[in-house]
Z-matrix of the N, CA and C atoms (Angstrom, degrees):
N
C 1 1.467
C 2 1.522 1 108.83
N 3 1.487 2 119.42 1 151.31
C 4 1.153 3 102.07 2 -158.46
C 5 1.678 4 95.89 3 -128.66
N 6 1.830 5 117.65 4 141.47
C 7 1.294 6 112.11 5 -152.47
C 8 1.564 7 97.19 6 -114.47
N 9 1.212 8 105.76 7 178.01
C 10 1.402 9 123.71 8 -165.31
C 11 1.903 10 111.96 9 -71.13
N 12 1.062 11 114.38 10 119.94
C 13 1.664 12 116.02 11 -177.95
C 14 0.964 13 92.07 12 -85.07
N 15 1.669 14 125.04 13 131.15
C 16 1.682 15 118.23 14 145.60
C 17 1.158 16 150.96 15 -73.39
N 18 1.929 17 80.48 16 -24.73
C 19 1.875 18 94.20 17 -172.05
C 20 1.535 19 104.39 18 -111.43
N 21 1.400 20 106.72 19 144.46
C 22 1.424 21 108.49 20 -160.35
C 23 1.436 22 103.35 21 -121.03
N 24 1.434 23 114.92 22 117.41
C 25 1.633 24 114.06 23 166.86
C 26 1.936 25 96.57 24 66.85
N 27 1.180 26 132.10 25 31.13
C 28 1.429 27 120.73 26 136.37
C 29 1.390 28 157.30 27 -6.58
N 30 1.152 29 117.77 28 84.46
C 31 1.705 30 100.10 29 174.05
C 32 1.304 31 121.05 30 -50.37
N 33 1.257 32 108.13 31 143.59
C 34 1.831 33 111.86 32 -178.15
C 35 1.142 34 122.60 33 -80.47
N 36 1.434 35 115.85 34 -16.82
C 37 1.535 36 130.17 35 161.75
C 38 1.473 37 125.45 36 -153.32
N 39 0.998 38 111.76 37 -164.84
C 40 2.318 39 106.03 38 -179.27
C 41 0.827 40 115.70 39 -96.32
N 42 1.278 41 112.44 40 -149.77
C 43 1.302 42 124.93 41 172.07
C 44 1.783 43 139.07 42 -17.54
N 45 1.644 44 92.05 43 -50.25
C 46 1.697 45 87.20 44 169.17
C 47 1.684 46 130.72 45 -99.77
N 48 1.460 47 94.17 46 13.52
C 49 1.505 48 98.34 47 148.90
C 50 1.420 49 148.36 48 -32.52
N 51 0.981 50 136.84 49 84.74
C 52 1.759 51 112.48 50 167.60
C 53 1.414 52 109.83 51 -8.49
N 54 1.258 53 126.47 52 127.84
C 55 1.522 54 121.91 53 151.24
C 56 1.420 55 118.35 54 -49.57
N 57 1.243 56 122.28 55 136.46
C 58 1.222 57 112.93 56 175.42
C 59 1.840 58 98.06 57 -150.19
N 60 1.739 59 117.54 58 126.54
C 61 1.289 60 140.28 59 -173.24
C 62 1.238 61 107.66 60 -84.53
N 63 0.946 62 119.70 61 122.93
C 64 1.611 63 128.03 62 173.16
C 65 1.460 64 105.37 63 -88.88
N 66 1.596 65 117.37 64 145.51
C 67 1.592 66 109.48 65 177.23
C 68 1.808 67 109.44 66 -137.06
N 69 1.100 68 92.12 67 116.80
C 70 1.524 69 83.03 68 175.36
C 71 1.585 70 109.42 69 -117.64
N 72 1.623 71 104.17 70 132.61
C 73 1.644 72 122.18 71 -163.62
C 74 1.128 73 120.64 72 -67.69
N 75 1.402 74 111.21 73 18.38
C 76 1.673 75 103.41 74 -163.64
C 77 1.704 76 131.24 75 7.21
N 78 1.120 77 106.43 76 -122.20
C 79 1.600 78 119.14 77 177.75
C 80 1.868 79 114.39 78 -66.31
N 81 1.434 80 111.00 79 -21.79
C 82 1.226 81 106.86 80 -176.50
C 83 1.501 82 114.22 81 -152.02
N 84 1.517 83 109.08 82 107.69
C 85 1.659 84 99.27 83 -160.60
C 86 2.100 85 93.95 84 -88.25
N 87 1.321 86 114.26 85 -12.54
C 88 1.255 87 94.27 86 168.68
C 89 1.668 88 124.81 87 -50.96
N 90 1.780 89 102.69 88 -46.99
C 91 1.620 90 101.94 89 158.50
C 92 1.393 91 108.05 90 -45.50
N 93 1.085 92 128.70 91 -68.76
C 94 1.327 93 123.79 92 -165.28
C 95 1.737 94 121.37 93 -44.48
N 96 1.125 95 101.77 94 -49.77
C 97 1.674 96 104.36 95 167.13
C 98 1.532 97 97.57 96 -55.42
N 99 1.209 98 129.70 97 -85.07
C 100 1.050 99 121.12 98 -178.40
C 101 1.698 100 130.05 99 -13.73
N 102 1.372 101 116.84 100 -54.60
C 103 1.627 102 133.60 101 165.61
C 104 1.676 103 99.24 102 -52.42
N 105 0.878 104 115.07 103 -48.18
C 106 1.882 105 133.44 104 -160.69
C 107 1.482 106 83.77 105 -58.01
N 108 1.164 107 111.84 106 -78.49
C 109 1.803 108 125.23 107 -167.30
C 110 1.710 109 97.01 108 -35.89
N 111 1.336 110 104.57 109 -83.78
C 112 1.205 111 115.00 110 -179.68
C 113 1.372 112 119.66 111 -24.02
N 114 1.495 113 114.51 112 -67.06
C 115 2.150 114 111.45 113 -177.38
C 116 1.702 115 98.82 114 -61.00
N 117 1.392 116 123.08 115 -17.63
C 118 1.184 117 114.26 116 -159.28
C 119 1.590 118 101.61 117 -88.79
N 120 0.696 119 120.15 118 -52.92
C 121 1.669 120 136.94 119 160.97
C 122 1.329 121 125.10 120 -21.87
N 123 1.654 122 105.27 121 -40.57
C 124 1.313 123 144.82 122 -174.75
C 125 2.124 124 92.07 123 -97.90
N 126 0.845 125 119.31 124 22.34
C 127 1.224 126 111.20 125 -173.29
C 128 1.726 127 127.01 126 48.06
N 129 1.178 128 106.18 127 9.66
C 130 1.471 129 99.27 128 -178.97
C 131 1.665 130 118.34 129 -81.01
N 132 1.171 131 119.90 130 150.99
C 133 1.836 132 113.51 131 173.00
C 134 1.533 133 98.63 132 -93.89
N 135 1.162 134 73.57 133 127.80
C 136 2.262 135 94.24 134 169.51
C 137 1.404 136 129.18 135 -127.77
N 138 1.015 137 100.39 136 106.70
C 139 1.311 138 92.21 137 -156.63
C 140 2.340 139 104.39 138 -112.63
N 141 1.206 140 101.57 139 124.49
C 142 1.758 141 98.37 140 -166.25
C 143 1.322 142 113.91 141 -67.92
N 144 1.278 143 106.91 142 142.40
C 145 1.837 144 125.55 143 178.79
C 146 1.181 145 110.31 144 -106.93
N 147 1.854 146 112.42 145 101.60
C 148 1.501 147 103.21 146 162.19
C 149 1.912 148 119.81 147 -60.18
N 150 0.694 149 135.05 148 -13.42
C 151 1.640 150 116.67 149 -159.96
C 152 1.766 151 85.04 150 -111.58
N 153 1.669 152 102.63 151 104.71
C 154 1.670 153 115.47 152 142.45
C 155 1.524 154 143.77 153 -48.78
N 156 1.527 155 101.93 154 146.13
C 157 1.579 156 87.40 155 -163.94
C 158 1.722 157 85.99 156 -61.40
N 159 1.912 158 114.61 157 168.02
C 160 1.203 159 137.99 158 177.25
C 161 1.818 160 118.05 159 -78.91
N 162 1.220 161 96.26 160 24.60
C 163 1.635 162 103.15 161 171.05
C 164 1.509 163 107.02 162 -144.90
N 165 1.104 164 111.43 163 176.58
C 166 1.869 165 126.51 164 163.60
C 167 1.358 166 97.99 165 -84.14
N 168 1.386 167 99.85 166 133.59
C 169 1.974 168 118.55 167 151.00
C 170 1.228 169 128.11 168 -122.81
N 171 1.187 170 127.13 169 116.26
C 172 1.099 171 141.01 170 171.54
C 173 1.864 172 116.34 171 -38.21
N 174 1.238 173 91.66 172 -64.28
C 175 1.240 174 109.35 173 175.13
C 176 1.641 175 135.47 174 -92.79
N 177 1.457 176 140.33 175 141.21
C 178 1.694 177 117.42 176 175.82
C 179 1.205 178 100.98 177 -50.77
N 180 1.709 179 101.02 178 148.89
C 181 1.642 180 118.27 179 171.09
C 182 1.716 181 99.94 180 -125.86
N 183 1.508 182 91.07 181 131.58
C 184 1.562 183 98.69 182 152.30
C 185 1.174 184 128.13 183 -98.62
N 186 1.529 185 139.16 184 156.77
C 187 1.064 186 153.41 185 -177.05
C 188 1.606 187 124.86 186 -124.36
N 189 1.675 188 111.93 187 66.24
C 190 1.291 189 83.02 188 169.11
C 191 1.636 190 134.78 189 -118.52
N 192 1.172 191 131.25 190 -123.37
C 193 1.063 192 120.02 191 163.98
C 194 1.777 193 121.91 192 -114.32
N 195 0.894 194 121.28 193 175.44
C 196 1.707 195 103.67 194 -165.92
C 197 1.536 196 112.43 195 -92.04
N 198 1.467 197 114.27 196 12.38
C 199 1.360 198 126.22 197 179.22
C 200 1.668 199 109.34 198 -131.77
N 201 1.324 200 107.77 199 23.85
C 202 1.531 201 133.87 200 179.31
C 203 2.314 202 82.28 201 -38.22
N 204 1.308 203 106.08 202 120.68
C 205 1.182 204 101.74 203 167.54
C 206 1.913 205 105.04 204 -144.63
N 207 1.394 206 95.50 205 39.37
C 208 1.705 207 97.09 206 166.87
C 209 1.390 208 112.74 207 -78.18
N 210 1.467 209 128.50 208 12.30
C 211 1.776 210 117.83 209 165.67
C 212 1.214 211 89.52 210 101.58
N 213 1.845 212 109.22 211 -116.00
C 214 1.142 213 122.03 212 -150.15
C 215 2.078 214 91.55 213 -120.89
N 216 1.188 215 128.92 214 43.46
C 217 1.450 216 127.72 215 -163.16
C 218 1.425 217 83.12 216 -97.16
N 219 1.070 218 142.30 217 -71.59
C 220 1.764 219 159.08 218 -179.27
C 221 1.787 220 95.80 219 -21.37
N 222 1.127 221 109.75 220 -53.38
C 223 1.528 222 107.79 221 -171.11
C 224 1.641 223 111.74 222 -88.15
N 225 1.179 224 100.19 223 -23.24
C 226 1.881 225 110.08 224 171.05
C 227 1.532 226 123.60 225 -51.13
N 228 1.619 227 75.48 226 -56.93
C 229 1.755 228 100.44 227 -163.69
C 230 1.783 229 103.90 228 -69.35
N 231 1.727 230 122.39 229 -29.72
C 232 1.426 231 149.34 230 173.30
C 233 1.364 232 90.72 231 -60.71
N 234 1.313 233 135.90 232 -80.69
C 235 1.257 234 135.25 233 -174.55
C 236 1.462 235 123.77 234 -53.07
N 237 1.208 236 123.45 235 -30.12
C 238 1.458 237 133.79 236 176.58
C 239 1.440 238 106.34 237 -73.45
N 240 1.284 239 133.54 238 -39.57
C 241 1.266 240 133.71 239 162.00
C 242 1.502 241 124.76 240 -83.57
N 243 0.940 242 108.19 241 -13.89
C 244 1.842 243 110.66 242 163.59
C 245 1.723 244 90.20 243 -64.46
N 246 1.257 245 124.38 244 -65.63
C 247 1.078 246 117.60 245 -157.28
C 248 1.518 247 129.61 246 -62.81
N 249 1.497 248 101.96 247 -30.35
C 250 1.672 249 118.81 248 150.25
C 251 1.077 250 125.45 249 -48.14
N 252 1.931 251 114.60 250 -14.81
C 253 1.326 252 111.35 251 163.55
C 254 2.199 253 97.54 252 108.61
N 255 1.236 254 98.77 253 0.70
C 256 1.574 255 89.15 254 174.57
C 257 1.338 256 113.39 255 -121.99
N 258 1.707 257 104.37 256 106.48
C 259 1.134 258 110.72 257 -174.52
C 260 1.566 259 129.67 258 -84.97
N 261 1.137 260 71.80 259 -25.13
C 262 2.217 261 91.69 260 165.58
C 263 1.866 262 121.16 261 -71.16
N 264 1.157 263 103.69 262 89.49
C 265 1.482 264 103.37 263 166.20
C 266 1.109 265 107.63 264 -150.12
N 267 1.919 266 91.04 265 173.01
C 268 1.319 267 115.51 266 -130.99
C 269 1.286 268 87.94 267 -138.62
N 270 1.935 269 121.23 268 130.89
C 271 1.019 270 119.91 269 -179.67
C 272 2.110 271 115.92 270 -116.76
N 273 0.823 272 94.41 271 118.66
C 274 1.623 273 87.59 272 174.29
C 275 1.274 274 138.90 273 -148.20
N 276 1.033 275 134.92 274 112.66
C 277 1.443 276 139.93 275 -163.51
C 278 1.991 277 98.82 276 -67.22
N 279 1.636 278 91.92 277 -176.75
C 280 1.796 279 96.09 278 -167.51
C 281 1.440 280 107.17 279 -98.50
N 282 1.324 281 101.03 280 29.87
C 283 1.503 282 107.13 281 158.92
C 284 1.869 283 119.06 282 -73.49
N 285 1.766 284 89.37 283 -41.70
C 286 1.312 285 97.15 284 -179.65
C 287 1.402 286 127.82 285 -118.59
N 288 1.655 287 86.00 286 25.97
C 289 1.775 288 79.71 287 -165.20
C 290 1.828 289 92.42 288 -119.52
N 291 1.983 290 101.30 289 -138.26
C 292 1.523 291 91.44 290 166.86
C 293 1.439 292 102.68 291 -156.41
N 294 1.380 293 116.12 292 40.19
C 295 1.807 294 118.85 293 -156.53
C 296 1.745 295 78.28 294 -160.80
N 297 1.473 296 100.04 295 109.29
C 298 1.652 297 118.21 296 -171.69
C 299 1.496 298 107.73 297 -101.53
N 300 1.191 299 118.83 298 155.13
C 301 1.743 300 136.27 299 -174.04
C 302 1.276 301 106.88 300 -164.48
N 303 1.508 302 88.51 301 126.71
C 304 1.861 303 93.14 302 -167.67
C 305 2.197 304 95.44 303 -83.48
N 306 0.873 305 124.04 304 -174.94
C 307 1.124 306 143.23 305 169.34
C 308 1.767 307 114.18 306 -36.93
N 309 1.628 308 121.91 307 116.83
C 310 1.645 309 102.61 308 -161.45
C 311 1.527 310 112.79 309 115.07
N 312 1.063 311 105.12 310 -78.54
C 313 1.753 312 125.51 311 178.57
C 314 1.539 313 128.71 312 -83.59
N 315 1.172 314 111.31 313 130.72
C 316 1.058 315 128.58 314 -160.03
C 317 1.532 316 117.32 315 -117.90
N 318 1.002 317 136.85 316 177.16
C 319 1.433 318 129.70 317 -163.10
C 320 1.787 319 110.66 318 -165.61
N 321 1.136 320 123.40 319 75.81
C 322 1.488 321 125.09 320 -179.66
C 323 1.968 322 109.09 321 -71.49
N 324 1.258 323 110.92 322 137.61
C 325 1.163 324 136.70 323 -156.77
C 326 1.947 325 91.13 324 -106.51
N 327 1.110 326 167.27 325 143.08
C 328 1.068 327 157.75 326 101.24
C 329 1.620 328 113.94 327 -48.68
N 330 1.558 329 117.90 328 157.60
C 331 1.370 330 127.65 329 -169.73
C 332 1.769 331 87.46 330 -75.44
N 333 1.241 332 121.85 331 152.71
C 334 1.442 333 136.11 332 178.18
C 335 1.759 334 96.77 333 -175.76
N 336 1.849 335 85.17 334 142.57
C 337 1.036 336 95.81 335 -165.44
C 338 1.828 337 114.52 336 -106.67
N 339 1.600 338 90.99 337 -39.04
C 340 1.409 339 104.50 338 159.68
C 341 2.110 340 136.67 339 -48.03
N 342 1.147 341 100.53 340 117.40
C 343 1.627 342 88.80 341 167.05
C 344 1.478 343 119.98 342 -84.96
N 345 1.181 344 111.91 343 141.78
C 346 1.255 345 120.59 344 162.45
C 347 1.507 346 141.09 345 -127.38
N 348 1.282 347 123.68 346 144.76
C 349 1.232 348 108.04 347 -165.23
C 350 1.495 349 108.66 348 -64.81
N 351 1.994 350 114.77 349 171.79
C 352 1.554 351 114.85 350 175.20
C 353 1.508 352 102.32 351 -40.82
N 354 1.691 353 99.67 352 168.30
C 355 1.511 354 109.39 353 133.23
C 356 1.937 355 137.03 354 -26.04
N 357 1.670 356 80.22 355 -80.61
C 358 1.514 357 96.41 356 179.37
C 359 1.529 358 103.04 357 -127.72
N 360 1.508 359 135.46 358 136.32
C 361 1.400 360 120.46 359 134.42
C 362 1.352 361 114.73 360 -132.42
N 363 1.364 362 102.61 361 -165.52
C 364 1.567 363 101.93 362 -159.12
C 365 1.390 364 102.83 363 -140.41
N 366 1.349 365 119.99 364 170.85
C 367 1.395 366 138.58 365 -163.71
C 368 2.387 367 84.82 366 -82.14
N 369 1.775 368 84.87 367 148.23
C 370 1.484 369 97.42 368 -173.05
C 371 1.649 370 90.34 369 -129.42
N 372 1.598 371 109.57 370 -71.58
C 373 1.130 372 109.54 371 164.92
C 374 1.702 373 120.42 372 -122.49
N 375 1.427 374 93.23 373 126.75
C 376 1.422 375 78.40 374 -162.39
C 377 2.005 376 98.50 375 -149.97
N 378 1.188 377 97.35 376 28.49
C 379 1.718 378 122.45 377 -174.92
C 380 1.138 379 101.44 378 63.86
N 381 1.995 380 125.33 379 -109.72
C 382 1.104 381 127.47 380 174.83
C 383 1.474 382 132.13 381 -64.24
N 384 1.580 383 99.52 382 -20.59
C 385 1.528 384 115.95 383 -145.12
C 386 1.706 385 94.85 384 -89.58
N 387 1.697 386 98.19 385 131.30
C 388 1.685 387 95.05 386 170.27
C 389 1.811 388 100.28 387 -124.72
N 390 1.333 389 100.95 388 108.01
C 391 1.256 390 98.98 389 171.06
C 392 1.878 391 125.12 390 -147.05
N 393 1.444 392 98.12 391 -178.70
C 394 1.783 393 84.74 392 -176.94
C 395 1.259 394 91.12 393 -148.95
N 396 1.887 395 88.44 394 137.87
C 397 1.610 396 116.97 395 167.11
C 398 1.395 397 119.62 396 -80.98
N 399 1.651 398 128.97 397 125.93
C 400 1.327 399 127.85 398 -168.46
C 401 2.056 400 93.25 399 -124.89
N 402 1.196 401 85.39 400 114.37
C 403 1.505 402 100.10 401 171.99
C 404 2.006 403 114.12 402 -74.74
N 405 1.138 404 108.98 403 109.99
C 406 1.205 405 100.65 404 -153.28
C 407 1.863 406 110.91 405 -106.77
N 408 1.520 407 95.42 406 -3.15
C 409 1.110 408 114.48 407 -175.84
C 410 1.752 409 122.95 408 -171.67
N 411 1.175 410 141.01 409 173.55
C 412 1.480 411 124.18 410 173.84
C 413 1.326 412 107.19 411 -81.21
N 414 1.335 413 144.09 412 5.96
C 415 1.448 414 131.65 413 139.86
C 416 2.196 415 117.13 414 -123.44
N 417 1.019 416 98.65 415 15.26
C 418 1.782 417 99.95 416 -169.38
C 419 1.629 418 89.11 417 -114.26
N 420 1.732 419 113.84 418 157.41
C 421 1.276 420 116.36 419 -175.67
C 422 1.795 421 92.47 420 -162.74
N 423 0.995 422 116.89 421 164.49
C 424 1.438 423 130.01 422 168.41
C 425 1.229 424 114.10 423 -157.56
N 426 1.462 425 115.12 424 138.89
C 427 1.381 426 142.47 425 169.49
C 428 1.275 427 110.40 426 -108.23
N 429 1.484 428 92.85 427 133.18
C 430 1.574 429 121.60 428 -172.27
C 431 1.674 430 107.51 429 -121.10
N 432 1.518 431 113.51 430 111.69
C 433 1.535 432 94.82 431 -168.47
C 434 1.834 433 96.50 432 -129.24
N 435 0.931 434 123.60 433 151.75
C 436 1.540 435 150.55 434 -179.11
C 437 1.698 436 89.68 435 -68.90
N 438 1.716 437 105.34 436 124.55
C 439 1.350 438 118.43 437 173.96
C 440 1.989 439 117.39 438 -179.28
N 441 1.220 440 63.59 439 -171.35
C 442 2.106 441 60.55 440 -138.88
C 443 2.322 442 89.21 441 -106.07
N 444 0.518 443 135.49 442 112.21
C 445 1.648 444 134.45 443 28.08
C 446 1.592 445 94.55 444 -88.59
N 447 1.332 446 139.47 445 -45.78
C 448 1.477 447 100.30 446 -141.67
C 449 2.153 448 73.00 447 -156.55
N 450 1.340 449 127.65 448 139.69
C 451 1.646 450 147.06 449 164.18
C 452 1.543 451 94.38 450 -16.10
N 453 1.362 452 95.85 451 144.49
C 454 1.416 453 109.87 452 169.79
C 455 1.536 454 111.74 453 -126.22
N 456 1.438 455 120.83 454 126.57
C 457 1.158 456 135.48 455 165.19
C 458 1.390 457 137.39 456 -62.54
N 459 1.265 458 139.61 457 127.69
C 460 1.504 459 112.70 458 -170.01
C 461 1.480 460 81.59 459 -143.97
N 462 1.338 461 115.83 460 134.74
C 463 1.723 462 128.65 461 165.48
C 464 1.300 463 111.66 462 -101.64
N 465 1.651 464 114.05 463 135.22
C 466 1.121 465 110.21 464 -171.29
C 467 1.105 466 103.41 465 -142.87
N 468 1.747 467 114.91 466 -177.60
C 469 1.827 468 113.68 467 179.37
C 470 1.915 469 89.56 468 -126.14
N 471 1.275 470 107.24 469 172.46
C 472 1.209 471 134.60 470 -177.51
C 473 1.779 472 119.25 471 -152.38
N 474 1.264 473 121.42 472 140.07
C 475 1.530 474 115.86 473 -172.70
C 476 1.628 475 73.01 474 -147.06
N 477 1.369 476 102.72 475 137.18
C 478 2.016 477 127.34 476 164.12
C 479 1.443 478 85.40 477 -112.37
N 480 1.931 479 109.27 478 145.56
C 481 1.456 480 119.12 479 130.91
C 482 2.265 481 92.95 480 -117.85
N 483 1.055 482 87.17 481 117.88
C 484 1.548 483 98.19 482 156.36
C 485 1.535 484 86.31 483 70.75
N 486 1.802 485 129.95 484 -138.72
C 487 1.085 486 111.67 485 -163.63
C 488 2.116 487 102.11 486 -115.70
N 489 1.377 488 105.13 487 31.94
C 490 1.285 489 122.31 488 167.86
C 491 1.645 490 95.62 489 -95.79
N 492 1.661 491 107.65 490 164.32
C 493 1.306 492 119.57 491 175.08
C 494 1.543 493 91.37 492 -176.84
N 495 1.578 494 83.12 493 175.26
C 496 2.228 495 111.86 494 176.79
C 497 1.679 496 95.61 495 -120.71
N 498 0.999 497 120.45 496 151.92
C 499 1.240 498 146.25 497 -134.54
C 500 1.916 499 90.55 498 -153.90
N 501 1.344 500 116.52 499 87.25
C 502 1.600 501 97.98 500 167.84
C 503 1.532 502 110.89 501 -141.23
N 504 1.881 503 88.84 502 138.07
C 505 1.489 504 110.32 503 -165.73
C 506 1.361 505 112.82 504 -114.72
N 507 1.430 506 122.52 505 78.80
C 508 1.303 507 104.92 506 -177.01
C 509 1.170 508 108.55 507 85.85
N 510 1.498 509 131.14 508 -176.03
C 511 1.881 510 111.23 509 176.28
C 512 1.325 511 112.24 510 -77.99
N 513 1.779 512 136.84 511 55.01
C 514 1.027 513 144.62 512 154.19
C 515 1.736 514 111.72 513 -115.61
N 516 1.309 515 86.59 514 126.69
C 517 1.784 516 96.83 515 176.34
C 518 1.021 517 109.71 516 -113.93
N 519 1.586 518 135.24 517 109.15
C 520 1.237 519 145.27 518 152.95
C 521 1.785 520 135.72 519 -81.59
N 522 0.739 521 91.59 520 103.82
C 523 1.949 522 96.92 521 179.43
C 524 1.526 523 112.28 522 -68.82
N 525 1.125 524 111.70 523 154.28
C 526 1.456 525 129.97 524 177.61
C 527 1.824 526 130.86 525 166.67
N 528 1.529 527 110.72 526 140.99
C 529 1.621 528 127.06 527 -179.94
C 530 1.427 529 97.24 528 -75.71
N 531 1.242 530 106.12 529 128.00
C 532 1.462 531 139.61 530 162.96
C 533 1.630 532 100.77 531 -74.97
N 534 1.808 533 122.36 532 98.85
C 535 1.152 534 118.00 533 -164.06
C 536 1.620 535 95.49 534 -106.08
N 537 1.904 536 114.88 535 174.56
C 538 1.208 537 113.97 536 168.07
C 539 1.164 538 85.08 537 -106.30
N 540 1.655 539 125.71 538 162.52
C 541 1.411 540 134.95 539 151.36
C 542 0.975 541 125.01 540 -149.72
N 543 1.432 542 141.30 541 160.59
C 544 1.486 543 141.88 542 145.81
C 545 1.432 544 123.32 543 -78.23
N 546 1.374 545 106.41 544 126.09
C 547 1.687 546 110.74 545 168.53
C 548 1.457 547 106.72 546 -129.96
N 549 1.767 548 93.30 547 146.12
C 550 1.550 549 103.67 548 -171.43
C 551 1.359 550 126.48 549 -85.05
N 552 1.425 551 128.90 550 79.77
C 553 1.348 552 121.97 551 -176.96
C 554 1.598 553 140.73 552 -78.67
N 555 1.114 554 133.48 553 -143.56
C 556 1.687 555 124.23 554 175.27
C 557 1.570 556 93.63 555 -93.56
N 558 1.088 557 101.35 556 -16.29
C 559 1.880 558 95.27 557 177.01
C 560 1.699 559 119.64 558 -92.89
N 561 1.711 560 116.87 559 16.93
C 562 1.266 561 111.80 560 -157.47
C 563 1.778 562 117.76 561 86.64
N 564 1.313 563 85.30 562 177.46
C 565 2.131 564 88.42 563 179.01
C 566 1.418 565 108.64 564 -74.34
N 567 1.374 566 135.47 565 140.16
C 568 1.118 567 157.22 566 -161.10
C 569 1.747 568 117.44 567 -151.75
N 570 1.415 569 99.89 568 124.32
C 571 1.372 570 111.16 569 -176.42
C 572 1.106 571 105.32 570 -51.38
N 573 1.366 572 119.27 571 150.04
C 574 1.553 573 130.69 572 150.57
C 575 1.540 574 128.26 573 -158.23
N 576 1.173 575 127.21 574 170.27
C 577 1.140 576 150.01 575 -165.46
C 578 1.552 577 118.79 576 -113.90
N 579 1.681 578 113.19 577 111.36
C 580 1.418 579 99.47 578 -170.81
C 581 1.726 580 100.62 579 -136.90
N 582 1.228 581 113.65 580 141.21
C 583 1.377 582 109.34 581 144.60
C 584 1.289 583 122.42 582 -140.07
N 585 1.733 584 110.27 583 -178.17
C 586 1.816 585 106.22 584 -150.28
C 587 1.599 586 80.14 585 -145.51
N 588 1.537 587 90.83 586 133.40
C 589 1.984 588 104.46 587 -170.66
C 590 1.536 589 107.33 588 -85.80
N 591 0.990 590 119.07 589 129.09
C 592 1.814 591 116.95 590 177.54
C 593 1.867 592 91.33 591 -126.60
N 594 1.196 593 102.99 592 134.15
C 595 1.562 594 101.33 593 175.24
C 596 1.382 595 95.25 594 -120.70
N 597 1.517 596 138.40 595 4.67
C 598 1.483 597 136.24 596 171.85
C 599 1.104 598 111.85 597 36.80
N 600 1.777 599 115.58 598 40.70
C 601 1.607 600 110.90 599 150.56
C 602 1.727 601 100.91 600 -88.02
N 603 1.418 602 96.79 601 171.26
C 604 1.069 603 108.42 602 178.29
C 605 1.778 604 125.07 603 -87.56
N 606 1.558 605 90.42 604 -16.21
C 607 1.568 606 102.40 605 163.50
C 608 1.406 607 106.65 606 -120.80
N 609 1.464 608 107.85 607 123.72
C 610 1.700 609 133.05 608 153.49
C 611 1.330 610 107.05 609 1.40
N 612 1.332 611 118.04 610 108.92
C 613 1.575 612 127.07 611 168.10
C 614 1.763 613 104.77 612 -100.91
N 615 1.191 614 119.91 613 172.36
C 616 1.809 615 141.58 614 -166.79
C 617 1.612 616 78.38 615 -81.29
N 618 1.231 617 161.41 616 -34.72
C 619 1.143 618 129.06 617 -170.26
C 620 1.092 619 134.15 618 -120.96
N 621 1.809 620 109.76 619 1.28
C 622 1.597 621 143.10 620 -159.98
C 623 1.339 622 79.58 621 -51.93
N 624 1.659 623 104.96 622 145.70
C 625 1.525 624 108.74 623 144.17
C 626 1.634 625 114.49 624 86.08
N 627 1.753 626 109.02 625 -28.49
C 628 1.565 627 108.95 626 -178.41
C 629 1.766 628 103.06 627 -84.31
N 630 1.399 629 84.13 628 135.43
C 631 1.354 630 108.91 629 147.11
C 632 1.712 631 141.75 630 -71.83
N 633 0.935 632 104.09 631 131.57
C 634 2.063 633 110.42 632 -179.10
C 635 1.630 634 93.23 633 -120.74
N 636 1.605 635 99.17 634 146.36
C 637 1.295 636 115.22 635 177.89
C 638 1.501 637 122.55 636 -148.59
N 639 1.452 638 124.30 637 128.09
C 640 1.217 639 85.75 638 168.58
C 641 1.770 640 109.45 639 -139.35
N 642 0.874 641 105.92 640 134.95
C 643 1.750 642 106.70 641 -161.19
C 644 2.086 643 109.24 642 -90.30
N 645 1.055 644 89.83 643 154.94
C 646 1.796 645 100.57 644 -157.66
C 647 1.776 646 93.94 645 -109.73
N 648 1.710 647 108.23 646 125.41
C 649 1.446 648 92.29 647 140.12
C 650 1.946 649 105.03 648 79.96
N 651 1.768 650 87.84 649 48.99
C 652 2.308 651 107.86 650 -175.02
C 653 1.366 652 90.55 651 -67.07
């Protein structure tokens, strides 16, 4: 069974790292090659991030950390995408975001318009049931649930408009808001990501009522 990652797109070490830029293609990885060429050209290592931030952006977002000490990488990586033609960006450390980089590393966001659910989350409240949703694609999903003799699998589909979506398991369709929240852990309050399945039958379905969560940043 497969469990919930917290930390997303990581540096492998600090300070005396190589810098190294993470790029994720949002809506158009031809831009993205394009950006790629460019930092690369410029000598930078870039290396691409499938998992998008969990909202739409209008604009590129950066991601770094609040002790960003790559020199002059902050103004590189700014200029390399002005020149790609995107003049709108957005800078933010992991105070406010949910995709962490220790000191060095950096993390470019492409404009995307689509939401999508997490990676992975997992059952919060969900009575008996302990299980986890793995987003496996922008419409494929699988459920992984705790059971006796041996895990049960369930493949499913998913469609978002904005931060609403359908939720379908088998011939059960469940609706639900893709929420932001805070939960209080041993590490302090910590962002997270929750939604709660309503399939609005009138008789009790296997997932009515459960919650998925997945919290950012142990």
């Amino acid at each position: 069974m497969k469990y919930l990652a917290l930390l997303i797109a990581l540096g492998l070490s600090g300070c005396c790292a190589t810098p190294v830029v993470y790029l994720q293609y949002g809506d158009n990885p031809g831009l993205a090659d394009e950006v790629k060429q460019r930092l690369e050209t410029r000598g930078v290592d870039v290396q691409l991030l499938e998992s998008p931030l969990p909202y739409s952006t209008a604009k590129a977002e950066l991601l770094i950390h609040p002790l960003l000490n790559g020199g002059d990488l902050l103004e590189l990586v700014k200029q390399s995408l002005q020149e790609a033609g995107l003049a709108d960006i957005s800078v933010n450390d992991f105070n406010h975001s949910k995709h962490f980089y220790t000191p060095g590393h950096l993390g470019i966001y492409l404009p995307r318009q689509q939401t999508r659910l997490p990676v992975v989350m997992q059952t919060r409240d969900c009575g008996e049931i302990h299980a986890t949703l793995e987003r496996l694609s922008d419409t494929q999903v699988i459920l992984e649930m705790a059971a006796q003799p041996q895990d049960i699998s369930i493949q499913g589909t998913y469609v978002m408009t904005g931060d609403k979506g359908v939720l379908t398991l088998g011939e059960v369709r469940y609706a639900f808001t893709l929420m932001e929240i805070e939960v209080d852990t041993l590490f302090g309050l910590r962002p997270a990501d929750l939604i709660l399945l309503e399939s609005g039958s009138p008789r009790r379905q296997a997932f009515d009522q459960c919650e998925f969560i997945t919290v950012y940043g142990g």
